[in-house]
N, C-alpha and C positions, 0 to 999 in steps of 0.2 A: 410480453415485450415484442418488438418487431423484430423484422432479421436484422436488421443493423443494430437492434439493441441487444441482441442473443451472438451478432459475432464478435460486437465488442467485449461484451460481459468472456467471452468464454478464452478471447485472446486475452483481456488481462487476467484471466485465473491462471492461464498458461505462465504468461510473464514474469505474473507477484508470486508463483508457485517457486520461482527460482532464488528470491533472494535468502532465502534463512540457510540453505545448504552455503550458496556463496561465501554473505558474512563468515558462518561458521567454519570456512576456510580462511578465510581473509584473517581473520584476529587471532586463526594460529601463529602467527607470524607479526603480526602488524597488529600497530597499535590502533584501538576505535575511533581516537582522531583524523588519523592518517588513513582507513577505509573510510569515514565519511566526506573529509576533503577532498580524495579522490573522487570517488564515485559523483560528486557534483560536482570538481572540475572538468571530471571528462564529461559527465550532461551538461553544464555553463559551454564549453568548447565549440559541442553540436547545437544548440539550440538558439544561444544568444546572435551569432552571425548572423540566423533568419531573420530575429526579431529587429533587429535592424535595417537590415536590407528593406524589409515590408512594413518598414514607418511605423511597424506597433511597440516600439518601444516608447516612446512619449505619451500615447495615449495610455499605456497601462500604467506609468509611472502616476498618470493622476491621479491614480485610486492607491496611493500607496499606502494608506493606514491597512484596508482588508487586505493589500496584499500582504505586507508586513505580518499579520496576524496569521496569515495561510502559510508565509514560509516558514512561520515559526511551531505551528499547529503540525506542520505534515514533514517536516524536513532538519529542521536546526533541532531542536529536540529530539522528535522519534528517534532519528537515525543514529546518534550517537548513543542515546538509552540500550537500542537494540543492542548494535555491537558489543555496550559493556555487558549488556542480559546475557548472551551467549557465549562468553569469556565463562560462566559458570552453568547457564542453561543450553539441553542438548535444541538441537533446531527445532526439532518434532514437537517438545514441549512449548515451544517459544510460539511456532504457529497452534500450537493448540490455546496457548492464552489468547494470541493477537484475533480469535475466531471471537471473541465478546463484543467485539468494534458493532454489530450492527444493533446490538442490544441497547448499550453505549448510546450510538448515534439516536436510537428509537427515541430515546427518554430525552435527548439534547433537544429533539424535532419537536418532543410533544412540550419539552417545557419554552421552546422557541417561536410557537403554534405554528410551525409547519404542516401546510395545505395537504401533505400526503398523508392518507388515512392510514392508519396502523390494525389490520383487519385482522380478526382472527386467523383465517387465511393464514395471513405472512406471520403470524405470531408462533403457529403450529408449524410453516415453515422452516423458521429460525429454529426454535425449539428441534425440531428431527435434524436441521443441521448441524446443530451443538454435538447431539447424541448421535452421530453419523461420524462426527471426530473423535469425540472420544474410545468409541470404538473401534475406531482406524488405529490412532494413535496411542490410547491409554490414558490415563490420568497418574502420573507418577512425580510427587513433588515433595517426596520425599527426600528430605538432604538438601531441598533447594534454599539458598540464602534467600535473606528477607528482601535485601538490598535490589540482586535483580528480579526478584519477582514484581518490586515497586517499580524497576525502572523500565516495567514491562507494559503494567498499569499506566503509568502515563503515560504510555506509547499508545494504549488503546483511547484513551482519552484525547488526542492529541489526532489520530485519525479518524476518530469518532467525530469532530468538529470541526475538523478542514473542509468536508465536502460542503458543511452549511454556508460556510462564509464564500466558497467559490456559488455556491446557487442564490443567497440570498443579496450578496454586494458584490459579485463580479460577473455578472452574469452578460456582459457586455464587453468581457475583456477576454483575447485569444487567450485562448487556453497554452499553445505554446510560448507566446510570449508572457503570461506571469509564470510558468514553470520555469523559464531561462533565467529571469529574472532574481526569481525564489533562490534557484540551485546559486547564481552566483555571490548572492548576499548570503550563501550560508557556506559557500568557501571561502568567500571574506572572511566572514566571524572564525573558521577554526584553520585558516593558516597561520595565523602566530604562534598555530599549537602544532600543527602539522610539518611544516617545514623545515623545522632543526631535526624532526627525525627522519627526514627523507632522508638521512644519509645511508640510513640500514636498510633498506630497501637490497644491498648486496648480499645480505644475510636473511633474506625473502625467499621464498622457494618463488620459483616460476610459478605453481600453481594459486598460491596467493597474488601474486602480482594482477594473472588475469583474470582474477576472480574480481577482483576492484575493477579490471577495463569492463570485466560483461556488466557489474552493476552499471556503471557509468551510460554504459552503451542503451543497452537494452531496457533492463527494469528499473532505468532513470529515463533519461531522454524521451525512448521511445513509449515508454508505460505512461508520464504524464501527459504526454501528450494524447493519448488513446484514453486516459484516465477523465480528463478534463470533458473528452466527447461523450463518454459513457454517461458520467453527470447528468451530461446538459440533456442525453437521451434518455433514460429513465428516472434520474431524479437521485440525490444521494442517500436515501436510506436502502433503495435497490441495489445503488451502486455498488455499497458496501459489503452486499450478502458475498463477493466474491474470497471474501475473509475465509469464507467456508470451504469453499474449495481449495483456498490456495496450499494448503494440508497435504490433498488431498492428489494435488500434482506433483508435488514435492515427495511424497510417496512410492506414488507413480514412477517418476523417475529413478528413485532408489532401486528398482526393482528390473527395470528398465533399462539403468544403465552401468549399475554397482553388483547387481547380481543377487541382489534383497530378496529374501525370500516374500510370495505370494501367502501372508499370513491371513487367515480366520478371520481376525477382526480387518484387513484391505477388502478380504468378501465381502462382508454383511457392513461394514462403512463405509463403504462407497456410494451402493446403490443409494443409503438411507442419505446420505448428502445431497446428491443428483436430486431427490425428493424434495428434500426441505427447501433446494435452492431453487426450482420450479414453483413451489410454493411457497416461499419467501419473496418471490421477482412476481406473485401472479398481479396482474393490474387488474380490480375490480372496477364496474361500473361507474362513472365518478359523477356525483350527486347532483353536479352542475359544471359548466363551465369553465377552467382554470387557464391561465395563461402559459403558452408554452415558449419558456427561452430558447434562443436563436444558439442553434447547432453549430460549432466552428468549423467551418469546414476544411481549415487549413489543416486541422488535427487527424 
């Protein structure tokens, strides 16, 4: 990848490493409507004023079936799945499922004949990144209900094919302006659910409260729109390896900032991630020619 595609990649592994600790504060308290409403109120808040202001709100609105399908693919679903997943799954396990997303997407690519080659290379990639998590993390699902383990699965299902429809039918539309868009058509959809229980918000701890502002802020707003550029700069089956790491940061800061112990398997799972995700992102030789979409630079 280039540097701009290695600072991208490496800030959203930073970013999306944050949300499964969040949620799994947020839903101590709050209901998974009421974290998902939020969280794309406050990204609709920051992002839609732009897309206005800069006249890209009518041009994205024309392509509204992909986008339709992208906020539903990456946002109205996953996000309310997620929060219910970890109402019974611990966070550690939840980014250890959501790490299948680029597996997922391979097989989406290859049955969609997606121009990106699927090399052995990136295949042994993925593979040591798999095996790079589960020995950070463990493999423990024992006890786990059927229910969120499904409603995990179509989480991965559902980020697995966002990235196709933003490269394959919108590859002409600001990346910020269909995320503002996205976020605010999927606070439409769950305010009829969300807003009779805002009143409990007084029986919230403070630390759930902000835990909904930083999704909002940060690993909404800010993540798709650096998510969108990423895309457009390596392509979404790369895009995605970042599934791998995000474990792997989320770890990281347990230890960093909660006082986690520096366990055996964070030694020997880490490096072997860093591995696989080098060689899952390597870009080989390409056979011929391909066309490169136009980078957002607003993003």
């Amino acid at each position: 990848m280039s540097r701009r595609g290695w600072t991208l990649f490496l800030a959203m592994s930073l970013i999306w490493g944050l949300p499964y600790l969040l949620i799994k504060v947020a839903v101590a308290d709050l209901a998974p409507v009421v974290v998902v409403f939020g969280r794309c109120a406050v990204g609709a808040a920051l992002l839609l004023p732009w897309t206005v202001a800069t006249g890209q709100l009518r041009p994205a609105l024309r392509r509204w079936r992909p986008l339709l399908a992208f906020t539903v693919l990456e946002m109205t679903g996953p996000w309310l799945l997620l929060a219910y997943a970890e109402q019974s799954l611990s966070s550690s396990l939840t980014g250890l499922l959501v790490a299948a997303v680029p597996f997922v997407a391979a097989l989406a690519a290859r049955l969609t004949g997606d121009e990106d080659r699927l090399t052995r290379v990136r295949v042994a990639g993925m593979l040591l990144g798999l095996a790079g998590i589960v020995a950070l993390l463990g493999l423990d699902i024992e006890g786990a209900q059927l229910l969120p383990l499904a409603a995990v699965a179509l989480t991965v299902v559902g980020y697995a094919t966002a990235p196709l429809v933003i490269s394959h039918r919108l590859p002409d539309v600001s990346g910020v302006a269909a995320s503002s868009i996205a976020l605010f058509v999927t606070a439409v959809v769950y305010a009829p659910f969300a807003l009779p229980r805002l009143d409990r918000l007084d029986d919230a701890s403070g630390t759930a409260v902000l835990s909904v502002v930083v999704l909002g802020l940060v690993c909404t707003a800010l993540a798709l729109a650096l998510f969108f550029a990423l895309i457009r700069e390596v392509g979404p089956q790369r895009a995605l390896v970042i599934t791998f790491l995000n474990p792997a940061v989320a770890v990281l800061l347990g230890v960093a900032l909660l006082d986690e112990p520096f366990t055996l398997g964070l030694a020997i799972g880490l490096p072997v991630i860093l591995l696989g995700c080098l060689l899952a992102t390597w870009r080989s030789r390409p056979r011929g020619a391909m066309p490169v979409p136009a980078i957002d630079a607003a993003a």
